[in-house]
mmCIF file of the C-alpha atoms, coordinates in Angstrom:
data_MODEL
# 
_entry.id   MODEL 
# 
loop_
_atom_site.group_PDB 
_atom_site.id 
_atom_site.type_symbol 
_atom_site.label_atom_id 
_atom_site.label_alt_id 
_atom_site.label_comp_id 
_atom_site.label_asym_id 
_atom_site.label_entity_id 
_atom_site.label_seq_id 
_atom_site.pdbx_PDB_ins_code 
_atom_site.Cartn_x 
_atom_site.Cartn_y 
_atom_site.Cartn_z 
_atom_site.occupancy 
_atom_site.B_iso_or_equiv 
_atom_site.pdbx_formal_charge 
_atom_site.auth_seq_id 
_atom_site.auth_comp_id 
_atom_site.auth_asym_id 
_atom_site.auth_atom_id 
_atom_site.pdbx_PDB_model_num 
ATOM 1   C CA . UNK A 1 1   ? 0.000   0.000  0.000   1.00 0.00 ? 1   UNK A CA 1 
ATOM 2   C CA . UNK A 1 2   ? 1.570   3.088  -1.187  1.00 0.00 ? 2   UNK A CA 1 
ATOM 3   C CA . UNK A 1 3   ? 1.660   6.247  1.586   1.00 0.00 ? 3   UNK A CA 1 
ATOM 4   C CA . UNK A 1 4   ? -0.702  9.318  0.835   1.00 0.00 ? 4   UNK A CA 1 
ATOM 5   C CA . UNK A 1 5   ? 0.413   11.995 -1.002  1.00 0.00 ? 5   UNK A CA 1 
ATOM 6   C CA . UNK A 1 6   ? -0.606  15.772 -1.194  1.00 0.00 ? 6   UNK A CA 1 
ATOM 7   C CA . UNK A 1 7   ? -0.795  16.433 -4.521  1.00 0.00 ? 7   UNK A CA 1 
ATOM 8   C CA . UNK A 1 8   ? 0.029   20.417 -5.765  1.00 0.00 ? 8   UNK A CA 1 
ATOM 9   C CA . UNK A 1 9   ? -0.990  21.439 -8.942  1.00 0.00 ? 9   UNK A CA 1 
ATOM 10  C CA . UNK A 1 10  ? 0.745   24.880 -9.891  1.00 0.00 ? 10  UNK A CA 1 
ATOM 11  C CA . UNK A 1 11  ? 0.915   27.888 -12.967 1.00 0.00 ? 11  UNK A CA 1 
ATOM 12  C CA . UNK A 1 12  ? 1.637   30.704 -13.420 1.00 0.00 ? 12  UNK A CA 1 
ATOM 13  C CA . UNK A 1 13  ? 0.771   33.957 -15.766 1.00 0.00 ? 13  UNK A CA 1 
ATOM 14  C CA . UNK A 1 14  ? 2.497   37.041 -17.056 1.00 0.00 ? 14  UNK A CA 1 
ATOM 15  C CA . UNK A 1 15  ? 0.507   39.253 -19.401 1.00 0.00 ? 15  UNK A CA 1 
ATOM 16  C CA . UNK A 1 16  ? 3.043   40.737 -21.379 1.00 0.00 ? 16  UNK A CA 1 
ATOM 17  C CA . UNK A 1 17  ? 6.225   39.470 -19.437 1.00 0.00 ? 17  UNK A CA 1 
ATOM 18  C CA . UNK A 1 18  ? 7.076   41.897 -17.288 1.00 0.00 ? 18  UNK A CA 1 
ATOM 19  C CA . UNK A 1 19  ? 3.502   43.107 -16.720 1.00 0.00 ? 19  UNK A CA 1 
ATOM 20  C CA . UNK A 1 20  ? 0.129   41.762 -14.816 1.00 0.00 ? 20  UNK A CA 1 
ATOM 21  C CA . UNK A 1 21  ? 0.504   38.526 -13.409 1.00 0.00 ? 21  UNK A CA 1 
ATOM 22  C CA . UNK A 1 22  ? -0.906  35.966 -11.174 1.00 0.00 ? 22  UNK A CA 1 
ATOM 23  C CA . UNK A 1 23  ? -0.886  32.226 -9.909  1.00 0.00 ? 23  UNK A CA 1 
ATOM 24  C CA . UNK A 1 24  ? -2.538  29.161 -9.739  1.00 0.00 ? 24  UNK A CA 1 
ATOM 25  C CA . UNK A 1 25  ? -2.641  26.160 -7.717  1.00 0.00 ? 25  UNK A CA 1 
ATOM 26  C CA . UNK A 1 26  ? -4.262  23.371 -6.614  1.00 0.00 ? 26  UNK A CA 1 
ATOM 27  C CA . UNK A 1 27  ? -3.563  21.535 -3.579  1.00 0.00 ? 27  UNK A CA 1 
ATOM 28  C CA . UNK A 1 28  ? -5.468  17.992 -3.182  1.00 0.00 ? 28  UNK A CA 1 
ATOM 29  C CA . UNK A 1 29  ? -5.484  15.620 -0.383  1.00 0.00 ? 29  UNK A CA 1 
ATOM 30  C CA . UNK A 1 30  ? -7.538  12.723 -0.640  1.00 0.00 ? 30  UNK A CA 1 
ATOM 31  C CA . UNK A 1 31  ? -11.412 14.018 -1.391  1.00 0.00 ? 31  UNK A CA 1 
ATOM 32  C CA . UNK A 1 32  ? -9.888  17.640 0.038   1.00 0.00 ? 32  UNK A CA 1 
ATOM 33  C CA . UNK A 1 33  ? -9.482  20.325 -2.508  1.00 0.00 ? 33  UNK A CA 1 
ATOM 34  C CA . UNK A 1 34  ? -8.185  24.057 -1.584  1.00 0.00 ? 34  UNK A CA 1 
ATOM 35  C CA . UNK A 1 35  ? -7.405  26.323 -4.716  1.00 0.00 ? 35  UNK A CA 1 
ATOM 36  C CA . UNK A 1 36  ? -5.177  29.445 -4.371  1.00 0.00 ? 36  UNK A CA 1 
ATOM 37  C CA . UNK A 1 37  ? -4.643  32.266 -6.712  1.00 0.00 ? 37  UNK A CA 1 
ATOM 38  C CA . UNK A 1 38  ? -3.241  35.559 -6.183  1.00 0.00 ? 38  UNK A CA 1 
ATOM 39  C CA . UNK A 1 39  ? -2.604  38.803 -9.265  1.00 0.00 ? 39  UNK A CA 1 
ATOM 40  C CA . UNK A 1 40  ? 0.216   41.260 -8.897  1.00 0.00 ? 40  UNK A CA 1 
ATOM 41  C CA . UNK A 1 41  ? 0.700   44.726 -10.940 1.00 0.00 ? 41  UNK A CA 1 
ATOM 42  C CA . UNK A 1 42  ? 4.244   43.900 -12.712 1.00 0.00 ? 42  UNK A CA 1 
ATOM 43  C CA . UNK A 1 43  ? 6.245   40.795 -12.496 1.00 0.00 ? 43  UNK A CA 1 
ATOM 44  C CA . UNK A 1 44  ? 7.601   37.983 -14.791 1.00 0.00 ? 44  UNK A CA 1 
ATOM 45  C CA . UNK A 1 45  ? 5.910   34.498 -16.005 1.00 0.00 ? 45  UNK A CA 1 
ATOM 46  C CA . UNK A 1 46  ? 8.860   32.404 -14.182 1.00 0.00 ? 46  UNK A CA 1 
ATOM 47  C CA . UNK A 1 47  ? 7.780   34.456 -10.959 1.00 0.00 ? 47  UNK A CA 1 
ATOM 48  C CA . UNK A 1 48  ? 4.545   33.249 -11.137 1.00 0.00 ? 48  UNK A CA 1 
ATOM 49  C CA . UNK A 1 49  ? 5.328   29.833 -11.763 1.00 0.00 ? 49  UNK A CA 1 
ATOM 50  C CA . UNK A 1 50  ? 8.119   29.835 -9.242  1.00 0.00 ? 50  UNK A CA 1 
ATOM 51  C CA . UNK A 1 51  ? 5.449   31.680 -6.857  1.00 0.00 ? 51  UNK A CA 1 
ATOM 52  C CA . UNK A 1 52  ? 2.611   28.874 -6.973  1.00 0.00 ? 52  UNK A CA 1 
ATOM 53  C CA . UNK A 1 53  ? 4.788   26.503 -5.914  1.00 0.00 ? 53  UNK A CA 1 
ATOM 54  C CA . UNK A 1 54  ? 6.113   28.155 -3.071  1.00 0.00 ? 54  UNK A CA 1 
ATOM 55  C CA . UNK A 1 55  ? 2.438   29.735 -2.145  1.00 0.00 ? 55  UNK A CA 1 
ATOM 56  C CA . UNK A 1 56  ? 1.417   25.672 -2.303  1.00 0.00 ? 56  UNK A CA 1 
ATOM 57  C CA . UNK A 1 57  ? 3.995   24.536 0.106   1.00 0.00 ? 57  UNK A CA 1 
ATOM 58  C CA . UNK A 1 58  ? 3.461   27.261 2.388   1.00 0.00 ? 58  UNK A CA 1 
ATOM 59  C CA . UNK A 1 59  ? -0.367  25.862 2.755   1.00 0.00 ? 59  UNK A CA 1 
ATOM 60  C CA . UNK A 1 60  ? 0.251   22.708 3.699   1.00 0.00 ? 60  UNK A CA 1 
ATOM 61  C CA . UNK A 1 61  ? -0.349  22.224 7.515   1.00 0.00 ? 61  UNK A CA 1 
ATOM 62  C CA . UNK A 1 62  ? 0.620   18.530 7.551   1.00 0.00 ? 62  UNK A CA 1 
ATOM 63  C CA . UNK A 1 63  ? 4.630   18.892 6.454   1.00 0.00 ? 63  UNK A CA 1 
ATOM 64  C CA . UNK A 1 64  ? 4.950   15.439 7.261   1.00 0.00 ? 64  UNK A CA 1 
ATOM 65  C CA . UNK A 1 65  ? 2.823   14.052 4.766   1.00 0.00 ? 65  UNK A CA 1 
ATOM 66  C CA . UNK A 1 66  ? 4.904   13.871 1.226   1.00 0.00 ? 66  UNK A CA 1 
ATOM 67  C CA . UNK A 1 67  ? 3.930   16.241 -1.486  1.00 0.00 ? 67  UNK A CA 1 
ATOM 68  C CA . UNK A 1 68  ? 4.322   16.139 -5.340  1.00 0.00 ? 68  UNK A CA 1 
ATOM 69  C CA . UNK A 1 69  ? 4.378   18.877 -7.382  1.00 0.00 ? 69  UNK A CA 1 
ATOM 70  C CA . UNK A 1 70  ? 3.120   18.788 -10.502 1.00 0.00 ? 70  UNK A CA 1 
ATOM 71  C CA . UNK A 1 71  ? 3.577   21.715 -13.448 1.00 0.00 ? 71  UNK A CA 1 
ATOM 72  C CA . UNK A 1 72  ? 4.427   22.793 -16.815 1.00 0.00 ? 72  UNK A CA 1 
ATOM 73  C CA . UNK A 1 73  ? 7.241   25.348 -16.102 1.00 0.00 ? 73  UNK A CA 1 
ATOM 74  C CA . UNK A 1 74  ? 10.227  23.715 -17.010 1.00 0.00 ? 74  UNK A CA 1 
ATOM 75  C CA . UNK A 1 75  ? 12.223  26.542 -15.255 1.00 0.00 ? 75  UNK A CA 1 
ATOM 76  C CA . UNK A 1 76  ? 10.792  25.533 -11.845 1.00 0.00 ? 76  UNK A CA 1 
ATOM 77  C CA . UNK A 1 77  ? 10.821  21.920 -11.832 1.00 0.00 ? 77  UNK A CA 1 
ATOM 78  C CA . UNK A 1 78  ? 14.646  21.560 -13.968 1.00 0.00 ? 78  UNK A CA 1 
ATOM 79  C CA . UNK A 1 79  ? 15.832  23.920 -11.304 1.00 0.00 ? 79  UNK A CA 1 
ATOM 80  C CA . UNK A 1 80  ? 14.985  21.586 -8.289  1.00 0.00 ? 80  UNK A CA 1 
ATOM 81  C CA . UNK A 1 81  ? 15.073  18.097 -10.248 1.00 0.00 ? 81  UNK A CA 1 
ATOM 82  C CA . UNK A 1 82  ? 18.583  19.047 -12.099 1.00 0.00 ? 82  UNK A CA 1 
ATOM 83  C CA . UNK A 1 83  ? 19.503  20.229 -8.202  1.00 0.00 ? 83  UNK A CA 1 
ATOM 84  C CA . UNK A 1 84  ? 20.500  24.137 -10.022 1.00 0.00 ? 84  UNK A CA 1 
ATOM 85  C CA . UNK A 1 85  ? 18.859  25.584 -7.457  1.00 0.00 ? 85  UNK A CA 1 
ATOM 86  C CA . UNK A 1 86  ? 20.933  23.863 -4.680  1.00 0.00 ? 86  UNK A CA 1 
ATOM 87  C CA . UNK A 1 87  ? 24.416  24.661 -6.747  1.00 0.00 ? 87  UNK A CA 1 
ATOM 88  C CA . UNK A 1 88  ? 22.776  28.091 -7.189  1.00 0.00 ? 88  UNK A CA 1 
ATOM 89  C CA . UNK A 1 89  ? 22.725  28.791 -3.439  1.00 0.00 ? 89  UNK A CA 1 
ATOM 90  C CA . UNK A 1 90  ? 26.234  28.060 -3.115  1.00 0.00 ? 90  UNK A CA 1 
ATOM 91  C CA . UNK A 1 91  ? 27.918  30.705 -4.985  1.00 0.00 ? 91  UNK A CA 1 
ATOM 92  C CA . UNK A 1 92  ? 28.661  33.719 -3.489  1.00 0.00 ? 92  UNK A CA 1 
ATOM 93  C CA . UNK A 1 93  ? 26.991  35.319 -6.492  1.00 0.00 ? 93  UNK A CA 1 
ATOM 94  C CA . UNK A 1 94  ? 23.255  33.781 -5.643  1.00 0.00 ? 94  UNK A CA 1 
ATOM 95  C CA . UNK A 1 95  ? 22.154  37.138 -4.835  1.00 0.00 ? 95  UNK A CA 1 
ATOM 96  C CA . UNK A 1 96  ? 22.743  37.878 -8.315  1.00 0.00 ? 96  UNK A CA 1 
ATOM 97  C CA . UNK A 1 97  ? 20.881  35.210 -9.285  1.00 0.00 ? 97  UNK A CA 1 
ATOM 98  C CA . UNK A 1 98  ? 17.378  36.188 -11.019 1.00 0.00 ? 98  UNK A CA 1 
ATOM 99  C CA . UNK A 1 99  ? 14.225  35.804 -8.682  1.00 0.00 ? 99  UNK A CA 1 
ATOM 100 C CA . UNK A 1 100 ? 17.012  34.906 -6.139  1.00 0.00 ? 100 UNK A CA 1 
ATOM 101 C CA . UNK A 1 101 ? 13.894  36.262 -3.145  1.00 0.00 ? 101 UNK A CA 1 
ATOM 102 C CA . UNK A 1 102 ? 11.650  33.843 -4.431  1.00 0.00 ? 102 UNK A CA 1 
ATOM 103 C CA . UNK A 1 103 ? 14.044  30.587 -4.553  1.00 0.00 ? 103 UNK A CA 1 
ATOM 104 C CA . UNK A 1 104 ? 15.387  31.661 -1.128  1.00 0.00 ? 104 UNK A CA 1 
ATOM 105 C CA . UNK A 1 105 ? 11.869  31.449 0.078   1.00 0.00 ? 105 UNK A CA 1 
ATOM 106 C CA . UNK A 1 106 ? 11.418  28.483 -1.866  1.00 0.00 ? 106 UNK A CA 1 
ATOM 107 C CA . UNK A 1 107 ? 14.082  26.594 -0.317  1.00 0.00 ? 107 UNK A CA 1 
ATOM 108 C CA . UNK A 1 108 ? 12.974  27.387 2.984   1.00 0.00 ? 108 UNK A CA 1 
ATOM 109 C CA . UNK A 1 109 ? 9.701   25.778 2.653   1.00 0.00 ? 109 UNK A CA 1 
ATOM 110 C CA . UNK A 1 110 ? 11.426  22.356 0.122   1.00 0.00 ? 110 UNK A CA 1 
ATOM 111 C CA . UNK A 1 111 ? 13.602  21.651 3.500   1.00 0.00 ? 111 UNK A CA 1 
ATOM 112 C CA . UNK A 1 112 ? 10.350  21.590 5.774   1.00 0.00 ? 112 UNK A CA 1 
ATOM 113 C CA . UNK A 1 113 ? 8.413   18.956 3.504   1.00 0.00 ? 113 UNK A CA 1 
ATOM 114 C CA . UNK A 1 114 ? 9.398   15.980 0.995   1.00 0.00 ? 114 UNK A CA 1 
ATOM 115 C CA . UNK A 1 115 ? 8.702   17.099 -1.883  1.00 0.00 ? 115 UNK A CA 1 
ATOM 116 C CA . UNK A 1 116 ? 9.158   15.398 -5.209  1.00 0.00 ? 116 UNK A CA 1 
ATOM 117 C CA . UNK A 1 117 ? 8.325   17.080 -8.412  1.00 0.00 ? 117 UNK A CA 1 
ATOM 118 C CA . UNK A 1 118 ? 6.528   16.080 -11.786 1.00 0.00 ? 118 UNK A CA 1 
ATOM 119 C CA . UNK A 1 119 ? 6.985   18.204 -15.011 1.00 0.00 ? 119 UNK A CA 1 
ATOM 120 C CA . UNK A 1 120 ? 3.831   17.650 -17.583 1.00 0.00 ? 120 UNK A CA 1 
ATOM 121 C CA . UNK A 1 121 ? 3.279   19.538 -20.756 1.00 0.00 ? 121 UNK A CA 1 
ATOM 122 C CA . UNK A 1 122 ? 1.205   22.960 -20.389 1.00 0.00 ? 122 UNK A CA 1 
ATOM 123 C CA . UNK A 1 123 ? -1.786  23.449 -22.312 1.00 0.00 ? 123 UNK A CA 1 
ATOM 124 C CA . UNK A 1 124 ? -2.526  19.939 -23.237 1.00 0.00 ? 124 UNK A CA 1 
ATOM 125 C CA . UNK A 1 125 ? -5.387  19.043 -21.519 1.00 0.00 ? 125 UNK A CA 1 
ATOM 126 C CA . UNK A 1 126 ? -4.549  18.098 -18.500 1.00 0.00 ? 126 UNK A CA 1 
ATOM 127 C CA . UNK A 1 127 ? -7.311  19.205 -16.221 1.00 0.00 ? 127 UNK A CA 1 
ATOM 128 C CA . UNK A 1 128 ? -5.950  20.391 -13.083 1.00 0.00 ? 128 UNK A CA 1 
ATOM 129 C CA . UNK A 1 129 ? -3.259  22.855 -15.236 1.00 0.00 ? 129 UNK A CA 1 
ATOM 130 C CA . UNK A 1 130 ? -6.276  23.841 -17.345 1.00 0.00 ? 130 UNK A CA 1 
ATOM 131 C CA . UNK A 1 131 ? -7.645  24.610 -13.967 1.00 0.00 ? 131 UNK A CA 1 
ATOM 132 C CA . UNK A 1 132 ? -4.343  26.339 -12.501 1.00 0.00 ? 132 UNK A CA 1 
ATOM 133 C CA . UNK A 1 133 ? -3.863  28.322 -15.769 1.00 0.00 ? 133 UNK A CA 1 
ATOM 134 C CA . UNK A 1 134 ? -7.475  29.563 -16.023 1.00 0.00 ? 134 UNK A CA 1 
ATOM 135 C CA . UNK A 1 135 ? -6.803  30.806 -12.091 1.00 0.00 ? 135 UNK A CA 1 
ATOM 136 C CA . UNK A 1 136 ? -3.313  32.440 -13.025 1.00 0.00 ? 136 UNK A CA 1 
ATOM 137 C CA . UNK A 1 137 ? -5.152  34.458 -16.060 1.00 0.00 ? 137 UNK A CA 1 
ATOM 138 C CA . UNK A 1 138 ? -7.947  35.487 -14.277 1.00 0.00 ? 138 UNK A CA 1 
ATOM 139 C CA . UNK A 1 139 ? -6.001  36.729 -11.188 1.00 0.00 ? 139 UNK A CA 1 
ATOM 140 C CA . UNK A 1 140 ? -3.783  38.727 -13.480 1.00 0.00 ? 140 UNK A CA 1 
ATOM 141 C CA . UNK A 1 141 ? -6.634  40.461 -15.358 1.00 0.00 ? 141 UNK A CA 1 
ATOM 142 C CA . UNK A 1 142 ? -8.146  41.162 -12.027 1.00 0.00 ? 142 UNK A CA 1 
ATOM 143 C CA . UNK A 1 143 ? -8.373  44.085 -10.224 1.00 0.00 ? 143 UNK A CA 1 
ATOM 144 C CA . UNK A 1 144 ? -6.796  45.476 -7.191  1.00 0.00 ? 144 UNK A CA 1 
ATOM 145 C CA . UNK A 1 145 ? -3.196  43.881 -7.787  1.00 0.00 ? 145 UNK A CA 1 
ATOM 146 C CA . UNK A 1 146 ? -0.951  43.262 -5.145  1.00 0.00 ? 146 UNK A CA 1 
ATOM 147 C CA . UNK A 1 147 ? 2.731   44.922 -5.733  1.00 0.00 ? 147 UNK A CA 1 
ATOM 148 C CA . UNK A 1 148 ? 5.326   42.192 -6.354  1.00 0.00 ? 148 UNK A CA 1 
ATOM 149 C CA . UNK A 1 149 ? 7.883   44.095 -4.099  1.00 0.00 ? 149 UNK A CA 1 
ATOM 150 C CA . UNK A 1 150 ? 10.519  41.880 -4.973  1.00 0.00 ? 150 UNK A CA 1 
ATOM 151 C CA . UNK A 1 151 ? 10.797  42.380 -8.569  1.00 0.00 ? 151 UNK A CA 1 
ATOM 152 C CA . UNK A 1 152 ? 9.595   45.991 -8.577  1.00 0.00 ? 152 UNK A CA 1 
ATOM 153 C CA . UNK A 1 153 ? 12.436  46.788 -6.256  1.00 0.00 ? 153 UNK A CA 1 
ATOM 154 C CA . UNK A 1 154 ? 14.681  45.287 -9.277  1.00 0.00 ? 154 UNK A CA 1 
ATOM 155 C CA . UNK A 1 155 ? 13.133  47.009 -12.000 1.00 0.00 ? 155 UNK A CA 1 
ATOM 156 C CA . UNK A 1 156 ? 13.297  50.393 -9.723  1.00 0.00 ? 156 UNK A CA 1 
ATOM 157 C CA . UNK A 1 157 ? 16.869  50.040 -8.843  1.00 0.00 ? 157 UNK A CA 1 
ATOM 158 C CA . UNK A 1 158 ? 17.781  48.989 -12.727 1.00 0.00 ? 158 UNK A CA 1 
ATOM 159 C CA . UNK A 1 159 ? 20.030  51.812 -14.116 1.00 0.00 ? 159 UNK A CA 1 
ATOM 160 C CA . UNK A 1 160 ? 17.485  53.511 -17.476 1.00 0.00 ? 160 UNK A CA 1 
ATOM 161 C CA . UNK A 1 161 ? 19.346  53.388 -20.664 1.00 0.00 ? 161 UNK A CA 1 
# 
């Protein structure tokens, strides 16, 4: 008999790339089903996607209980599952690194849980993405957009051409 698993279903949206964006994702435990989405004013598609997973893991209340995340962003899941990320943090030049807040705050959350991930093609019909995408969309069209303070501090402090 296999052990449960929480299962986290994540995108993420950039209208324009920087511009709007939001998140999607689907957390699933047994017959329990929680959706969270969230827009922002001006970010990046890779924050997004990067962002859903971390806003998943961060809702778990049970951090023993495994988790797999599954997702189309290639940048998210290559980075943990080709262990980047982890050579990443070792330079002395992470802080460099782009969306360097985010996978700080990611790794924070990966060491409190066992999490495995699952890359799956986007837009293909899987239902839950379908689901996770049409939540990331909406959120970004939405109104009252929450600052993403962490790339809007980089964009402000970027010397204009």
């Amino acid at each position: 008999m296999s052990s449960p698993t929480i299962h986290l279903y994540t995108d993420g949206s950039a209208r324009g790339n920087p511009g709007p964006g939001g998140y999607g994702a689907i957390l699933r435990y047994g017959p329990h089903e929680k959706e969270l989405t969230q827009g922002f004013r001006l970010t990046t598609n890779n924050r997004m996607e990067l962002l859903a997973v971390i806003v998943g893991l961060e809702a778990v209340t049970r951090p023993e209980i495994p988790v797999l995340v599954v997702s189309d962003s290639k940048y998210v899941v290559d980075a943990v599952v080709q262990r980047w990320v982890f050579n990443w943090e070792r330079k002395p030049d992470f802080a460099k690194k782009a969306n360097e807040d985010l996978w700080r705050r990611f790794l924070k959350v990966y060491r409190q849980r066992t999490v495995t991930f699952r890359w799956i093609k986007g837009h293909a019909g899987h239902a839950e993405n379908e689901r996770c995408d049409v939540l990331a969309v909406q959120s970004a069209l939405g109104k009252g957009l929450l600052p993403d303070e962490g790339y809007e501090r980089i964009v402000a402090a970027a010397p204009l051409l």
